[in-house]
N, C-alpha and C positions, 0 to 999 in steps of 0.2 A: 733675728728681726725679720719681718715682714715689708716687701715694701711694693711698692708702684711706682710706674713713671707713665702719668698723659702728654703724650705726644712724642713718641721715640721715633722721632725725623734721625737728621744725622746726629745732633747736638745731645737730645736725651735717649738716644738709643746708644751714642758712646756709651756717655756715664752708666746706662741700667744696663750694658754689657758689660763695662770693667766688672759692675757689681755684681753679678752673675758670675762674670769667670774666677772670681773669689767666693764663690760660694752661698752668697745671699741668693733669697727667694723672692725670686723678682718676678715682675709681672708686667709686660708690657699692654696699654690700652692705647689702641690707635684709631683711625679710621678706617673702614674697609678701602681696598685700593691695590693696585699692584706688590706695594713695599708689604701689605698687609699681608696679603699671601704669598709673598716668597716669605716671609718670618714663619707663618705657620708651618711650614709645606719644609722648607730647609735649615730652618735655624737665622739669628742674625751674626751674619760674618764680618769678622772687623779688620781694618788692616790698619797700625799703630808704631809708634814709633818703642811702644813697651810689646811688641809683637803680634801675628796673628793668629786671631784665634774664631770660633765658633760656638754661639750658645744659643740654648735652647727654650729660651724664658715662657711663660702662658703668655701665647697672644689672645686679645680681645677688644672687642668693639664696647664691651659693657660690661662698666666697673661694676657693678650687684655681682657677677662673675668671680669677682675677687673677691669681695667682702671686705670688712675692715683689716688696716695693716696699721704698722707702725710709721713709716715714712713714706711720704706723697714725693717723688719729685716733678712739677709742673713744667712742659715745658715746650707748650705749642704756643704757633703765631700769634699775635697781640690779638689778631680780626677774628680768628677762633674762640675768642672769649667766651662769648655767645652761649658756641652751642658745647664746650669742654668744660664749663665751672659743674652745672649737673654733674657730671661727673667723679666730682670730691666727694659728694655725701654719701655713696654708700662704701666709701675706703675712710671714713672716720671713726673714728672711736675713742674713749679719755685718751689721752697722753700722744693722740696723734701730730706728727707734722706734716704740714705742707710745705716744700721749700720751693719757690720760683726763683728760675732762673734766667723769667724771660726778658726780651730786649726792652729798653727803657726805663722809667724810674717809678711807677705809680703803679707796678703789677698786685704788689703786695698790699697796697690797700686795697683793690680794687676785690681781693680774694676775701681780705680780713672783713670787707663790709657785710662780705657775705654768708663767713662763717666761724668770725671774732678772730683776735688776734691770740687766742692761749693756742689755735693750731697751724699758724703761718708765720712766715720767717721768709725775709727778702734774701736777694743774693744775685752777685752778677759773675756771669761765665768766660771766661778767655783762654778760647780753644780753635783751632782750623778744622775745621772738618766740610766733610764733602759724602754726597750717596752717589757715588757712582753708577750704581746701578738697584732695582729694588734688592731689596734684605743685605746691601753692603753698604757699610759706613767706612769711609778712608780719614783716617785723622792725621794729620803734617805736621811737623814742630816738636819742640819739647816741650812746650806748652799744655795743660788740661789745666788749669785752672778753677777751684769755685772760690771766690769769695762768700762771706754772707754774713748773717747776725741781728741779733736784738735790735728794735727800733731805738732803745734808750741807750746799744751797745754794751749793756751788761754780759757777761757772763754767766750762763746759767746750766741748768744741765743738761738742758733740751740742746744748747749749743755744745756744749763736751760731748751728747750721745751722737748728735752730727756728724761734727769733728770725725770722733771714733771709726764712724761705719764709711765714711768717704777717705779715711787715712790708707789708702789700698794702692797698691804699683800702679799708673795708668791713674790717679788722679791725685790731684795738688790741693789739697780745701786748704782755708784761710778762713780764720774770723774775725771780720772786722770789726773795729770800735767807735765806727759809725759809718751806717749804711748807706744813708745817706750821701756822704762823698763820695761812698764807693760805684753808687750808683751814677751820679752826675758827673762824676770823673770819667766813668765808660763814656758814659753817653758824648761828651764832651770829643773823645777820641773818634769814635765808633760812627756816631749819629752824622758829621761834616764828611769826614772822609768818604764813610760809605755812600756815601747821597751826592754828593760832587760827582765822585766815578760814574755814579748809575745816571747823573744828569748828561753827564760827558758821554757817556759810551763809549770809556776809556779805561785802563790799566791808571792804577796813581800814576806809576812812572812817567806817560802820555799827562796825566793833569801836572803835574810838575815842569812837565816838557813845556805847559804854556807858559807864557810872559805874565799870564797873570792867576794862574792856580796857585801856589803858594799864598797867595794876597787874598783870592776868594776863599779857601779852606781858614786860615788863618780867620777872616771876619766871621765865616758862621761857627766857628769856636768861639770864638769872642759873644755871638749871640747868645749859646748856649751856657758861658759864662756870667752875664750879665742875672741871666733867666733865674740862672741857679743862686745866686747871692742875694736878687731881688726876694727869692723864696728862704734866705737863713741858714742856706746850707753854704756850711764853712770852709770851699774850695780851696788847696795851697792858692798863696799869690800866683808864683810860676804856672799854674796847672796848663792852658794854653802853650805857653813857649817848649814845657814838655813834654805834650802829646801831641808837638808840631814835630817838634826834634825826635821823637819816639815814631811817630808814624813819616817822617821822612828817611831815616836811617833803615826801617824796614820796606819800604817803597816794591822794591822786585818780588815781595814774598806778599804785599797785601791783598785779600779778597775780601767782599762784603757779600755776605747773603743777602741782602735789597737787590743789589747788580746780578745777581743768579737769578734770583727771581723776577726780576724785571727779563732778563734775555729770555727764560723759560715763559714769558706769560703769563705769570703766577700774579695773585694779588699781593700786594706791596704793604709791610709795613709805616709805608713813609706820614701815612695820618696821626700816628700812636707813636714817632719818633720824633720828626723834627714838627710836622704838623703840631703836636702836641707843643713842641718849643714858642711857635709862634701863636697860639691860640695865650699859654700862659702870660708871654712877652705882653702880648694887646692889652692882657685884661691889666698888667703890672705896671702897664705905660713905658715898657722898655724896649728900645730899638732891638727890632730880628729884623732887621728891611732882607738881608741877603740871605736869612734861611725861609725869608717869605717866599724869595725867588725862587728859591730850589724846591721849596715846597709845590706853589703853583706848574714850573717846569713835569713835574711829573703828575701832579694831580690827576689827570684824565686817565694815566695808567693805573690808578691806586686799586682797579677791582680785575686788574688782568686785562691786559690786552698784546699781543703780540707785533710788532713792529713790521711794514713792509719793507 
């Protein structure tokens, strides 16, 4: 197989490096930029808990460069949408996938409106990773996770060819039997936590430390629980009390990329994550009053700005 990854930051330059140092023909497409040229210039270096290693994949700014391949892996910032969807069309071809694995739950329509759903397939990722420096990616944990799968969670053999090509040491696929949950489940976890810290300009541990972080985390979970049932997606009961209990029992070990990129200056997901929770909430008539808050707290930063 042939494949691509847009956008190989830390997150999809893991994955299109495990799948490299297994032997797949991989292709990274990035932006020009520092990370852009240490990849050309040296290879991308990885440090992992399945060891380190060094690969060599095509870097490039323009995917007509590549040409069609078999598997897309998607997997730049929400705000990049923009100018990275051009991008898909000239790595298509019959029997092509797209698989995103970007943060929040509406990536995969957003791709399929553009280029039907016979070549796109949702999916969410649960991995630590960090660029320490350009062309190094550091991955922490045991954890590499992808979930993903069929909109109606069938089984099919676009999902078996998946499976197959990501079943590699250095990554954990999963296909789930509806996306759905699995996406609003992240989110649920992912979206409160991360966005509390970066509002705090704190470690959990430090939001936990307050008298009332547990209470605030807890409510805008709850927000995003409300959001997600109001929409028919069929969340466990428990889902809140355990990814309260799940992300407080890991508390010394949590990081959010919102909070990196907010300390670096970076633009902020936070429009296309919880922004997105409460823009749904409004239109659904269901209370997000506390992830309004957090949303508003950071607005002014959402296009980058550095902190005095």
């Amino acid at each position: 197989m042939k494949e691509a990854v847009i956008g190989p930051g830390s997150v999809g330059g893991y994955y299109g490096g495990v799948l490299a140092r297994h032997g797949e023909e991989v292709s990274f497409i990035a932006r020009p930029g520092a990370h852009f040229d240490a990849m050309k210039a040296n290879g991308l270096q990885l440090r992992s808990n399945w060891g380190d290693f060094t690969v060599y994949p095509q870097v490039t700014s323009d995917s007509t460069e590549v040409g069609p391949v078999d598997f897309v892996l998607y997997t730049v910032k929400l705000f990049h949408n923009e100018v990275a969807l051009p991008l898909i069309e000239p790595l298509l071809k019959d029997g092509t996938t797209v698989l995103t694995i970007q943060n929040g739950v509406d990536s995969a329509d957003v791709i399929a409106e553009r280029y039907g759903w016979k070549h796109v397939m949702a999916g969410a990722t649960y991995i630590e990773t960090g660029r320490p420096e350009p062309g190094m990616i550091h991955q922490s944990g045991s954890t590499a996770r992808i979930t993903f799968g069929e909109q109606d969670g069938s089984r099919t053999d676009r999902t078996e060819t998946v499976f197959n090509l990501l079943d590699k040491e250095g990554i954990l696929p999963d296909i789930g039997d509806d996306i759905a949950v699995t996406l609003w489940t992240k989110l649920v976890n992912v979206g409160p936590i991360g966005t509390v810290m970066t509002a705090s300009r704190g470690s959990f541990v430090e939001v936990l430390d307050s008298p009332w972080g547990e209470y605030t985390v807890r409510s805008v979970m709850e927000d995003v629980e409300r959001v997600a049932r109001a929409k028919g997606v069929n969340l466990a009961p428990d889902v809140v009390d355990e990814k309260l209990r799940d992300g407080i029992s890991e508390a010394a070990e949590a990081q959010a990329s919102l909070q990196g990129d907010f300390r670096a200056g970076n633009q902020l997901e936070i429009e296309h994550l919880l922004g997105m929770v409460v823009r749904e909430g409004r239109a659904l008539n269901v209370p997000v009053a506390a992830s309004a808050a957090l949303v508003t707290s950071l607005w002014k930063f959402r296009n980058g700005a550095v902190l005095e």
